[in-house]
C-alpha positions as CSV (number, residue, x, y, z in Angstrom):
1,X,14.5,-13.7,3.1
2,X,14.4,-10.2,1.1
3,X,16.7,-8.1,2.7
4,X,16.9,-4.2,2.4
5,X,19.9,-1.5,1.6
6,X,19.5,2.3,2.6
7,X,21.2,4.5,0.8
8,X,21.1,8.8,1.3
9,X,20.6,10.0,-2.0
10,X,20.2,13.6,-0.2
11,X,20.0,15.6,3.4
12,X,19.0,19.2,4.3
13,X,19.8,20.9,7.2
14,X,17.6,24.3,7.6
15,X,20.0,27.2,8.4
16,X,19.4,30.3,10.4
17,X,17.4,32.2,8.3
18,X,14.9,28.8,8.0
19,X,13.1,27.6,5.0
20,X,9.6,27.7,3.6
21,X,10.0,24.7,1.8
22,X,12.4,21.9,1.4
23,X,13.0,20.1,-2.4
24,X,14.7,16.9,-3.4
25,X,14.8,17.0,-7.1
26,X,16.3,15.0,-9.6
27,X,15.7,12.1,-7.8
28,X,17.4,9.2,-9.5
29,X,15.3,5.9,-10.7
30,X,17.5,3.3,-10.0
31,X,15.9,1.9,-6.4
32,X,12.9,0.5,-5.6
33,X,11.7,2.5,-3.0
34,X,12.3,6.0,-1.7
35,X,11.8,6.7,2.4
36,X,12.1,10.8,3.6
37,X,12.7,10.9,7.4
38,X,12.5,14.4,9.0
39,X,13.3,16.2,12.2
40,X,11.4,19.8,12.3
41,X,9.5,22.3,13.8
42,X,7.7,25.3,12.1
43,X,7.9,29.1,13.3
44,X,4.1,29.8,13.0
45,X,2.9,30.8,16.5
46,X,0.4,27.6,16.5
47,X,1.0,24.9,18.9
48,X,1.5,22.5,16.1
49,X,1.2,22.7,12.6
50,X,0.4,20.1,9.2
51,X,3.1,19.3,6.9
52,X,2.5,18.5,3.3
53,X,4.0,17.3,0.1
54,X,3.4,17.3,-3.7
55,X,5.8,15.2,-5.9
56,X,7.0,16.4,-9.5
57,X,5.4,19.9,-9.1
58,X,2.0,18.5,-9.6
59,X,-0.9,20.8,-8.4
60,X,-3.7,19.2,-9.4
61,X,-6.3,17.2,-6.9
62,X,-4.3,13.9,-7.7
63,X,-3.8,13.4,-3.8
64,X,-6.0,11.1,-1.9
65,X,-5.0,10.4,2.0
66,X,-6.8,9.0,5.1
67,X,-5.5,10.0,8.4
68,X,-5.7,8.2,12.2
69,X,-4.0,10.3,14.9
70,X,-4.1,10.7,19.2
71,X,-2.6,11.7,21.9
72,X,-3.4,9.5,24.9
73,X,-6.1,10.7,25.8
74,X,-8.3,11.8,22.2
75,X,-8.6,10.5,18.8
76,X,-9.5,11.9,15.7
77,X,-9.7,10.7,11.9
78,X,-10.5,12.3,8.3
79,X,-9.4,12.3,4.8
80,X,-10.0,13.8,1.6
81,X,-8.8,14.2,-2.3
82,X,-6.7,17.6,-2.7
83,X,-3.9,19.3,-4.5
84,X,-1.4,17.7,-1.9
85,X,-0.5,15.2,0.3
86,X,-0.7,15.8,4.2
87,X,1.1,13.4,6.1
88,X,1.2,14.8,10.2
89,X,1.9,17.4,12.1
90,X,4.9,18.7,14.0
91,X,5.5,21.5,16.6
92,X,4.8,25.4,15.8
93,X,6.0,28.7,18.0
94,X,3.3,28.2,20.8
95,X,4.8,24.8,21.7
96,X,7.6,24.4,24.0
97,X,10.9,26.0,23.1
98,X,13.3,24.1,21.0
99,X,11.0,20.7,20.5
100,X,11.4,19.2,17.4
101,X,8.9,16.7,15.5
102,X,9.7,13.5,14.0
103,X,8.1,11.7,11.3
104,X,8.9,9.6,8.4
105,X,6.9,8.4,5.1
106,X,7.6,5.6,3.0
107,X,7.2,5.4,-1.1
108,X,7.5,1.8,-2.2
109,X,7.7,1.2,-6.4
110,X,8.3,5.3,-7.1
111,X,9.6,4.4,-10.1
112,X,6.4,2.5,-11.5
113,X,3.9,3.2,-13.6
114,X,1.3,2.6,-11.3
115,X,-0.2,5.2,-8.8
116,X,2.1,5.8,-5.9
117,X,1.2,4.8,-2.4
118,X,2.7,6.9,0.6
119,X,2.6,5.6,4.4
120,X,3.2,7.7,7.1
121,X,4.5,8.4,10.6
122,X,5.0,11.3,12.7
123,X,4.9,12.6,16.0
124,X,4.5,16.4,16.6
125,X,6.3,16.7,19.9
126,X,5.5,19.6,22.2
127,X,6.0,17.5,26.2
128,X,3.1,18.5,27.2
129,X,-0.7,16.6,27.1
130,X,-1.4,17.6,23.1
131,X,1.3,15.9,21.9
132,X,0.0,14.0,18.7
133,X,1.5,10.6,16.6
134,X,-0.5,10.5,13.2
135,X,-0.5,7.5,10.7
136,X,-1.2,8.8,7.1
137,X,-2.2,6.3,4.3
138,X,-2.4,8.5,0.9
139,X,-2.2,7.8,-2.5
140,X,-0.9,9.9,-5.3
141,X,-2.6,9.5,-8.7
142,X,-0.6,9.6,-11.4
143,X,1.2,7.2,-13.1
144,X,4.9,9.0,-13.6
145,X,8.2,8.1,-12.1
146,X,8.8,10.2,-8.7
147,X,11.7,12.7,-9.6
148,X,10.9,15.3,-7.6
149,X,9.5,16.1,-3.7
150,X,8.3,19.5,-2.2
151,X,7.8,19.3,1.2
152,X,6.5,22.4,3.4
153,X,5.1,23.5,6.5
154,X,1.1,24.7,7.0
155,X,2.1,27.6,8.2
156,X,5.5,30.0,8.9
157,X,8.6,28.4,8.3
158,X,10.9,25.5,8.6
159,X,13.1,26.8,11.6
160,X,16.7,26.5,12.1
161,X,18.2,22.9,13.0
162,X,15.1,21.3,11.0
163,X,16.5,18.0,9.0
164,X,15.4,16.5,5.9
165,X,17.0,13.2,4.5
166,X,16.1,11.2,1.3
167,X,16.9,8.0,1.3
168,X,17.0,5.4,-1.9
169,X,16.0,1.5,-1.1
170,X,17.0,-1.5,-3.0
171,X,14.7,-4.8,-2.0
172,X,16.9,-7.7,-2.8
């Protein structure tokens, strides 16, 4: 059986004046995978809010995902091709006071010279009935080695107490 070593290649934690975007650069080639987990919440005055990501600065419509999120009691679905990758939502302003979101996505083979897939999971935490968990499956493509990561919220700002770690995985 294959088994699996974590390592943090990096961590961010937002500071009082929050962050419109978070980067992990220079990301090193020498795993096989790459996972990003996340703790956050945005200070746009919606009840919840998308996050996205582009890797290596690209801006071009290289980004393919398909979406499947509810909350218990709705569902919804969608997808598209764009200039970045969405991958859930997490609490805004209008939810309750200091609730975070949770999510993590997943990068197996980064370093190949393939096009990258990206799984997804997040939960945009607000305790009340709209709460939403979103599964993203997206694709990013291009065929160069992952080096970089720009992650940032649809709207206002990552707040204060928002986490970011990076994480490097060697499959064994």
């Amino acid at each position: 059986m294959a088994t699996s070593t974590y390592n943090l290649i990096a961590s961010q934690v937002v500071g009082s004046g929050g962050a419109s975007s978070i980067t992990f650069s220079s990301i090193p080639g020498t795993y096989t995978d790459l996972k990003v987990v996340y703790s956050t919440r945005t200070s746009d005055s919606a009840t919840d809010k998308g996050m996205f990501v582009q890797f290596n600065g690209d801006t071009t419509s290289s980004y393919t995902y398909k979406f499947l999120r509810g909350n218990g009691s709705a569902a919804g679905s969608g997808g598209t091709t764009t200039t970045l990758l969405y991958f859930g939502n997490f609490p805004g302003g209008g939810s309750t006071a200091s609730t975070f979101g949770n999510g993590e996505f997943y990068i197996p083979n980064y370093t190949s010279g393939n096009y990258k897939s990206v799984s997804a999971d997040s939960v945009s935490e607000n305790n009340a009935t709209a709460a939403w968990d979103t599964l993203v499956a997206g694709l990013w493509s291009k065929t160069n080695a992952i080096t970089s990561i720009l992650l940032y919220p649809e709207g206002g700002n990552f707040v204060q107490y928002s986490t970011f770690y990076l994480y490097g995985i060697n499959n064994s």
